[in-house]
C-alpha positions as CSV (number, residue, x, y, z in Angstrom):
1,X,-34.0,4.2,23.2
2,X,-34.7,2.0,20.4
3,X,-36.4,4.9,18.1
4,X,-33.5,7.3,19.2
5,X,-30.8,5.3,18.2
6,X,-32.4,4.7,15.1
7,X,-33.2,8.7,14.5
8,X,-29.1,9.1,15.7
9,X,-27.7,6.6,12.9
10,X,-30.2,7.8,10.1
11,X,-28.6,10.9,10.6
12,X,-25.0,10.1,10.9
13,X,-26.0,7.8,7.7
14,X,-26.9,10.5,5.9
15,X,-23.9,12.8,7.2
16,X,-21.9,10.8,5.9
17,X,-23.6,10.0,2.6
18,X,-24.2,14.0,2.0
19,X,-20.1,14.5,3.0
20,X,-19.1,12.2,0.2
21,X,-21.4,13.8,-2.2
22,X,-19.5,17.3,-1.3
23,X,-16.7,16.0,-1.9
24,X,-16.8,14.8,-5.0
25,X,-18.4,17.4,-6.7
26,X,-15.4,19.8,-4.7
27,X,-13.1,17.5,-6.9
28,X,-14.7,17.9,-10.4
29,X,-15.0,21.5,-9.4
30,X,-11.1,21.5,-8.6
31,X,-10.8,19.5,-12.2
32,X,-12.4,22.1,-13.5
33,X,-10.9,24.9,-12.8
34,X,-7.6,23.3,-13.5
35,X,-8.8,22.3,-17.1
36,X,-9.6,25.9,-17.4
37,X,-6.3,27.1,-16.4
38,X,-4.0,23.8,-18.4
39,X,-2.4,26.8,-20.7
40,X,-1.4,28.9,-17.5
41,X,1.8,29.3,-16.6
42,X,2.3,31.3,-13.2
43,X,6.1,32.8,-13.2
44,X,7.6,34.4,-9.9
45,X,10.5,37.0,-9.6
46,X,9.7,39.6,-13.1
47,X,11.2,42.9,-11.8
48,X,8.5,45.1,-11.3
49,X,10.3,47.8,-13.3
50,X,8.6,45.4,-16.0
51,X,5.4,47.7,-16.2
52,X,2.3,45.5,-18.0
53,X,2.1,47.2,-21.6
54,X,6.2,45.6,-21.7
55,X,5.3,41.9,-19.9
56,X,4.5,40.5,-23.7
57,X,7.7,41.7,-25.2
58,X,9.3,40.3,-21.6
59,X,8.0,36.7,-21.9
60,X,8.5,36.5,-25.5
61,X,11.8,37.1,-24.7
62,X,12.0,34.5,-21.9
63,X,10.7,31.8,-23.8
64,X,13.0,31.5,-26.9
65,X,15.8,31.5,-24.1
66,X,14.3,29.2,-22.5
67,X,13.3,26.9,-25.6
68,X,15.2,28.5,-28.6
69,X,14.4,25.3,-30.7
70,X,10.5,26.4,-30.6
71,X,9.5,28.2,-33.5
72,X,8.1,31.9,-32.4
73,X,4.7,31.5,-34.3
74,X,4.1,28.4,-31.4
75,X,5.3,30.8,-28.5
76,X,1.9,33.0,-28.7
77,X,0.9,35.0,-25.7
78,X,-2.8,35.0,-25.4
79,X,-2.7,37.4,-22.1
80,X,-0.4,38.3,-19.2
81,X,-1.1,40.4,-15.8
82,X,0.4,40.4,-12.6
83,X,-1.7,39.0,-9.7
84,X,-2.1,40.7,-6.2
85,X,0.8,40.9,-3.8
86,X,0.2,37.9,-0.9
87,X,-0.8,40.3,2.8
88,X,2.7,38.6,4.2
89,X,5.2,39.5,1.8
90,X,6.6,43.2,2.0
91,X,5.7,45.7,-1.2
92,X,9.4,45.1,-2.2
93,X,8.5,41.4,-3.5
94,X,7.9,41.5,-7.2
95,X,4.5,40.1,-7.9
96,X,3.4,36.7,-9.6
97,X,2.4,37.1,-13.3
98,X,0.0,35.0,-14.9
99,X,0.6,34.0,-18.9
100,X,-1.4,32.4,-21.2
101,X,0.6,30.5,-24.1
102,X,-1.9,29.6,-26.8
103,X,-0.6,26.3,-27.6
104,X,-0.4,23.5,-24.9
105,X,2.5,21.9,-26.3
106,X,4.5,24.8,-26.0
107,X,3.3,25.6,-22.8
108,X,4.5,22.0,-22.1
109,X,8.2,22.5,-23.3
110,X,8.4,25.4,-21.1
111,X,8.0,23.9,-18.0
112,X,10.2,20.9,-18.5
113,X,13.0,23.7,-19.6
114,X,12.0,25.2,-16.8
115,X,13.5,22.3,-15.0
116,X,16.8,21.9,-16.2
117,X,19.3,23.8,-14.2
118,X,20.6,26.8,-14.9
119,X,18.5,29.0,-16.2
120,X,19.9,31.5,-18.7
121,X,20.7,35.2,-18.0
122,X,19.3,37.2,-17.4
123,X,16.5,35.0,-16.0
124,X,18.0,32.8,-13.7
125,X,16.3,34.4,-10.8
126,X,12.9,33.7,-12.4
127,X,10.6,30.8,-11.0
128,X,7.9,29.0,-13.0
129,X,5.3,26.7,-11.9
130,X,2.0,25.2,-13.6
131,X,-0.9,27.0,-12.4
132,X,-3.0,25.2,-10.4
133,X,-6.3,25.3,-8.2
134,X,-5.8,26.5,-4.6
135,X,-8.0,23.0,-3.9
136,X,-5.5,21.1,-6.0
137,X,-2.7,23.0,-4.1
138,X,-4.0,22.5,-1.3
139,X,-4.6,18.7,-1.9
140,X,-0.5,18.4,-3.1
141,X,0.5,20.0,0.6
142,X,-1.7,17.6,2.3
143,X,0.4,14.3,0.5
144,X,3.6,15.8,1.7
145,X,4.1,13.1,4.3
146,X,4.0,10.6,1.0
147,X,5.9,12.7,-1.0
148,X,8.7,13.5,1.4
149,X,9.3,9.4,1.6
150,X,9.1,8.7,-1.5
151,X,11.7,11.1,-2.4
152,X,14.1,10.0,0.4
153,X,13.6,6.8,-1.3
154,X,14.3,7.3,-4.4
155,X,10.6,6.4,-5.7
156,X,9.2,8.5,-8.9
157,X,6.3,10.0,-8.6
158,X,4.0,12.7,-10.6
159,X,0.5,13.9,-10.3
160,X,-2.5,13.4,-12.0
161,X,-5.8,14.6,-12.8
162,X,-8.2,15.0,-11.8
163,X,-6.0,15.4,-8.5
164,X,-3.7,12.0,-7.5
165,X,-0.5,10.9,-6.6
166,X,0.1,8.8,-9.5
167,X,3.4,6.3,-8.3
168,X,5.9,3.8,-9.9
169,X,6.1,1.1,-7.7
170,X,7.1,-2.6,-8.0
171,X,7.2,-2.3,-11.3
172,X,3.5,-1.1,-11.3
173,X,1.9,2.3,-11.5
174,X,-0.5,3.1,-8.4
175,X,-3.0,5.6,-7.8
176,X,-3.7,7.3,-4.6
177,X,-6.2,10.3,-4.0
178,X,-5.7,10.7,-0.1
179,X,-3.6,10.8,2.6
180,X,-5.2,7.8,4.5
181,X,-5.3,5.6,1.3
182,X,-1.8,6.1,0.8
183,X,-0.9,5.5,4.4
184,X,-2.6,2.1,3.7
185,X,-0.4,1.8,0.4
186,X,2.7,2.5,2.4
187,X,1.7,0.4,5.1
188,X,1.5,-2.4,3.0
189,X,4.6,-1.7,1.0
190,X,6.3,-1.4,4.3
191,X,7.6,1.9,3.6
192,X,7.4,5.1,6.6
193,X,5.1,8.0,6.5
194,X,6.0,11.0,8.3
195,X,3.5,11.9,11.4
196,X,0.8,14.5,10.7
197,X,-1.7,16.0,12.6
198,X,-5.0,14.6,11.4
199,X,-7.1,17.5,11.2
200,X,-9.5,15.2,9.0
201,X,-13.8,15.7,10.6
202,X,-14.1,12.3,12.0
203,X,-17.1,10.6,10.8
204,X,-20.2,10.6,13.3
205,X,-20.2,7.5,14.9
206,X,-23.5,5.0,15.1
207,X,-25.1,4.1,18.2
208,X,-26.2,0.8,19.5
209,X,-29.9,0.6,20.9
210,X,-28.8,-1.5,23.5
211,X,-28.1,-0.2,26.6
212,X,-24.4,-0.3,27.9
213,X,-23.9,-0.3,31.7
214,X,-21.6,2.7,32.8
């Protein structure tokens, strides 16, 4: 029993060592790709009618509406294409189209005009989001339980990279790259979390070499 339970735990040991290794090289791969992509901007609801050869002319456009106080020679397009329809939505949804702006900054006042309501005509229909990782997506959804209470409470929040929950709290700024970690954070703070199913793998457990009566 002795030699088993030891066979047993060396394995769950290393499990659990090789699980944290894949992880964090899933992260810097997530980082990655999301350095790669930092000049994207991913903009949802461009007619259709708005054939590919026209989508330059199209975003120019867009942009000095959006931020008429940014010199043209800073709003350069490096590329644009559409991306493929999602399987769900029906062929009447106008795909997502991916642009490149060459200069971060100006890629940067566009998404915080972006924010302020009211977009002009005719683009007030138009959405536009950073683009991201599907990991780093993913990773975002996963925090909603977080997210959703801190916004009920009035707590301000952003995210970091590579991917966190960065929060403004107590007069402190606090870091949290999981679900669990933040459940701890909250649980301390005294503040709710929203129930989730955990569909986390739970971590092998060791065994005793002692025998336990039934």
């Amino acid at each position: 029993m002795d030699d088993f339970a030891e066979a047993h735990n060396g394995l769950a040991d290393k499990l659990h060592e090789l699980d944290t290794v894949l992880h964090d090289h899933a992260v810097k791969m997530a980082d990655m790709e999301d350095r790669s992509r930092r000049n994207n901007l991913r903009i949802r609801g461009i007619p259709e009618s708005v054939l590919n050869p026209a989508l330059p002319d199209y975003l120019l456009d867009l942009f000095q509406a959006l931020s008429p106080e940014t010199h043209p020679d800073q709003l350069i397009i490096d590329r644009a294409h559409r991306l493929r329809r999602p399987k769900h939505l029906p062929n009447s949804t106008a795909r997502d189209v991916i642009v490149r702006v060459h200069f971060y900054h100006a890629k940067e006042r566009l998404v915080r005009a972006s924010r302020t309501p009211g977009m002009p005509d005719p683009y007030k229909d138009l959405k536009i989001f950073t683009d991201l990782s599907a990991a780093t997506l993913q990773f975002r959804k996963s925090l909603t339980p977080l997210t959703t209470t801190l916004r009920a409470k009035g707590i301000m929040y952003r995210w970091g990279y590579p991917a966190k929950l960065l929060i403004q709290y107590q007069d402190s700024l606090h870091a949290v790259s999981s679900l669990p970690a933040g459940k701890e954070k909250f649980k301390m703070w005294g503040l709710p979390v929203a129930t989730t199913d955990d569909h986390n793998k739970a971590k092998i457990p060791r065994m005793s070499p002692e025998w336990t009566p039934a």
